[in-house]
C-alpha positions in Angstrom: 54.1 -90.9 24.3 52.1 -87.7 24.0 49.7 -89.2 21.2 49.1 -92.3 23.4 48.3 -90.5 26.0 45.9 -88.3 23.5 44.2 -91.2 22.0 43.7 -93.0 25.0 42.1 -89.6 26.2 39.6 -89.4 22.8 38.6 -93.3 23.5 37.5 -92.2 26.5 36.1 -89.3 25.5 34.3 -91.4 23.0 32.6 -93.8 25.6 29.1 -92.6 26.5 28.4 -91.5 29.9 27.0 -94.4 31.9 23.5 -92.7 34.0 21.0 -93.9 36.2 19.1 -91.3 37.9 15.7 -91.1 39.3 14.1 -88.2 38.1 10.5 -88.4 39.5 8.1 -90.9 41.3 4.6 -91.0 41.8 1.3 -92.8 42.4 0.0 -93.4 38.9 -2.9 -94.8 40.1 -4.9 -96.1 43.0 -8.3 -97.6 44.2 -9.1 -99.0 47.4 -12.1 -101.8 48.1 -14.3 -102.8 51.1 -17.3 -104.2 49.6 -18.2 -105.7 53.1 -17.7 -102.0 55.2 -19.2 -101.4 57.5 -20.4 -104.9 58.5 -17.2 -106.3 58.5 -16.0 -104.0 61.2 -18.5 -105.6 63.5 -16.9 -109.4 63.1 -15.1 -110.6 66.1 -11.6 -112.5 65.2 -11.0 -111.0 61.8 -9.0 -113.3 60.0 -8.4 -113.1 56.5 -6.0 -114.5 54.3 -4.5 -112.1 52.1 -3.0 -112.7 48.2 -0.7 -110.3 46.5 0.3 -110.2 43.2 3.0 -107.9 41.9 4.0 -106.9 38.1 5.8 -104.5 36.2 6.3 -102.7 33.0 8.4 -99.9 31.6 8.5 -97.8 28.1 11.2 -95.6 27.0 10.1 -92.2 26.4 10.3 -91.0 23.1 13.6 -90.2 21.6 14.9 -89.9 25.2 17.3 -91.7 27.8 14.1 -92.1 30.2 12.1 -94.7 30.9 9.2 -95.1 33.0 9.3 -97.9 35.6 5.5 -98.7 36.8 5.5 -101.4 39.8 1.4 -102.8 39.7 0.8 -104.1 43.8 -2.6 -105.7 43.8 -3.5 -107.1 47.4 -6.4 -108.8 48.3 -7.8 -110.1 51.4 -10.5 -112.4 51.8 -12.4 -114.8 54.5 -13.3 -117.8 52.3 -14.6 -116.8 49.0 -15.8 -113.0 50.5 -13.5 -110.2 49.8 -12.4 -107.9 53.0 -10.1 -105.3 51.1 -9.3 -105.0 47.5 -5.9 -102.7 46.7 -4.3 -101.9 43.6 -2.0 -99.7 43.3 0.4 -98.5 39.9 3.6 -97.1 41.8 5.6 -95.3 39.0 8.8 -93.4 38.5 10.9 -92.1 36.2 14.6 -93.1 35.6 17.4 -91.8 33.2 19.0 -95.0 32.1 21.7 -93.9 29.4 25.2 -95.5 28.2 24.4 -99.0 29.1 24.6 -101.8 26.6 20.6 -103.3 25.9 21.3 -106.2 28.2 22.7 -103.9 31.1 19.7 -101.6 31.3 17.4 -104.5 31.0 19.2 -105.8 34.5 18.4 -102.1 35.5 14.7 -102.1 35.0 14.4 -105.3 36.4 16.1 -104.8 39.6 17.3 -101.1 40.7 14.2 -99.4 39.5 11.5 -101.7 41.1 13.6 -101.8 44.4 13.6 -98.2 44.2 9.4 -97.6 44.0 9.0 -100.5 46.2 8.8 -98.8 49.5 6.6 -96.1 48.3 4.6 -98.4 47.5 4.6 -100.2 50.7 3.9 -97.3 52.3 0.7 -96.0 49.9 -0.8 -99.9 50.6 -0.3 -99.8 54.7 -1.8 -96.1 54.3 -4.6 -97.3 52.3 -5.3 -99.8 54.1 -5.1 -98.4 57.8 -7.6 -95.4 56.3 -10.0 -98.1 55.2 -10.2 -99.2 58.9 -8.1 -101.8 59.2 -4.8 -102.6 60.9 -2.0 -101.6 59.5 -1.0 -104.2 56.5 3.4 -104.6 56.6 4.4 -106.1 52.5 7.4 -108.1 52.9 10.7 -106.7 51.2 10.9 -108.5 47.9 14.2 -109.7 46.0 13.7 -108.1 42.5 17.4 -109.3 42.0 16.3 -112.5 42.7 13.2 -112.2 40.9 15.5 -110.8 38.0 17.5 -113.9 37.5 15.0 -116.8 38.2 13.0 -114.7 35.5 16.4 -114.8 33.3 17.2 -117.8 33.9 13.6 -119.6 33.2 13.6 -117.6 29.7 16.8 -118.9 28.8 16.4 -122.7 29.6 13.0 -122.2 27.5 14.9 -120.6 24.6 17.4 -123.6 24.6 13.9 -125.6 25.3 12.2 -124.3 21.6 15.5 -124.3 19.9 16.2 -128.3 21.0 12.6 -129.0 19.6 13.0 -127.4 16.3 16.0 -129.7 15.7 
């Protein structure tokens, strides 16, 4: 019983440690557009319509367990073909993803670490846009799991798409 107990122990012993951990976040860049200031501020009924499109991308560093997450926000608002305000923002962060099979931490990056930057990044928008003069803009949470699975999903039934035609 004592060497079960002792081999079960080394198995264990022999799995790697499963991390995720935030180690840093930060604005990796930012600009901020009002090609119509300061006339626009002077327009009665301001009503734009606003468009925002929303990315991400992530490398492993190096020979290390840590990845960099970067969550790309680019909002702009317009009245007709005229643009209002113009932001783009690259929120990033670093995360320690280690111990987790390749299809595991792929579900990581695509969901935990881009709900994780999102609100920083909600907040640097509404800041940058309230400091370029105009009301406060509110983003929308966003389902990144969601996101994650139609994403999945789509890739898969065009993988089983190509591999029908090639038959």
């Amino acid at each position: 019983m004592t060497d079960e107990i002792a081999a079960a122990a080394a198995g264990q012993a022999e799995q790697p440690r499963r991390t995720v951990a935030l180690r840093k976040i930060y604005v990796k860049d930012m600009s901020f557009e009002s090609p119509m200031a300061p006339q626009i501020f002077t327009t009665a009924d301001l009503q734009p319509t606003s468009n925002l499109n929303l990315r991400t991308t992530h490398r492993k560093l190096d020979d290390q367990p840590i990845y960099e997450m970067v969550l790309t926000l680019t909002l702009d608002s317009k009245i007709g073909d005229d643009t209002v305000f113009l932001v783009e923002l690259h929120q990033a962060g670093l995360f320690q993803i280690e111990g987790f099979n390749e299809a595991e931490a792929a579900q990581i990056l695509g969901t935990f670490c881009p709900n994780t930057l999102f609100p920083y990044a909600r907040e640097a928008i509404a800041s940058a846009v309230q400091r370029g003069g105009f009301p406060e803009f509110l983003l929308q949470p966003i389902d990144f799991d969601g996101l994650w699975a139609r994403n999945q999903a789509e890739q898969a039934a065009a993988a089983q798409q190509a591999a029908g035609d090639t038959h």
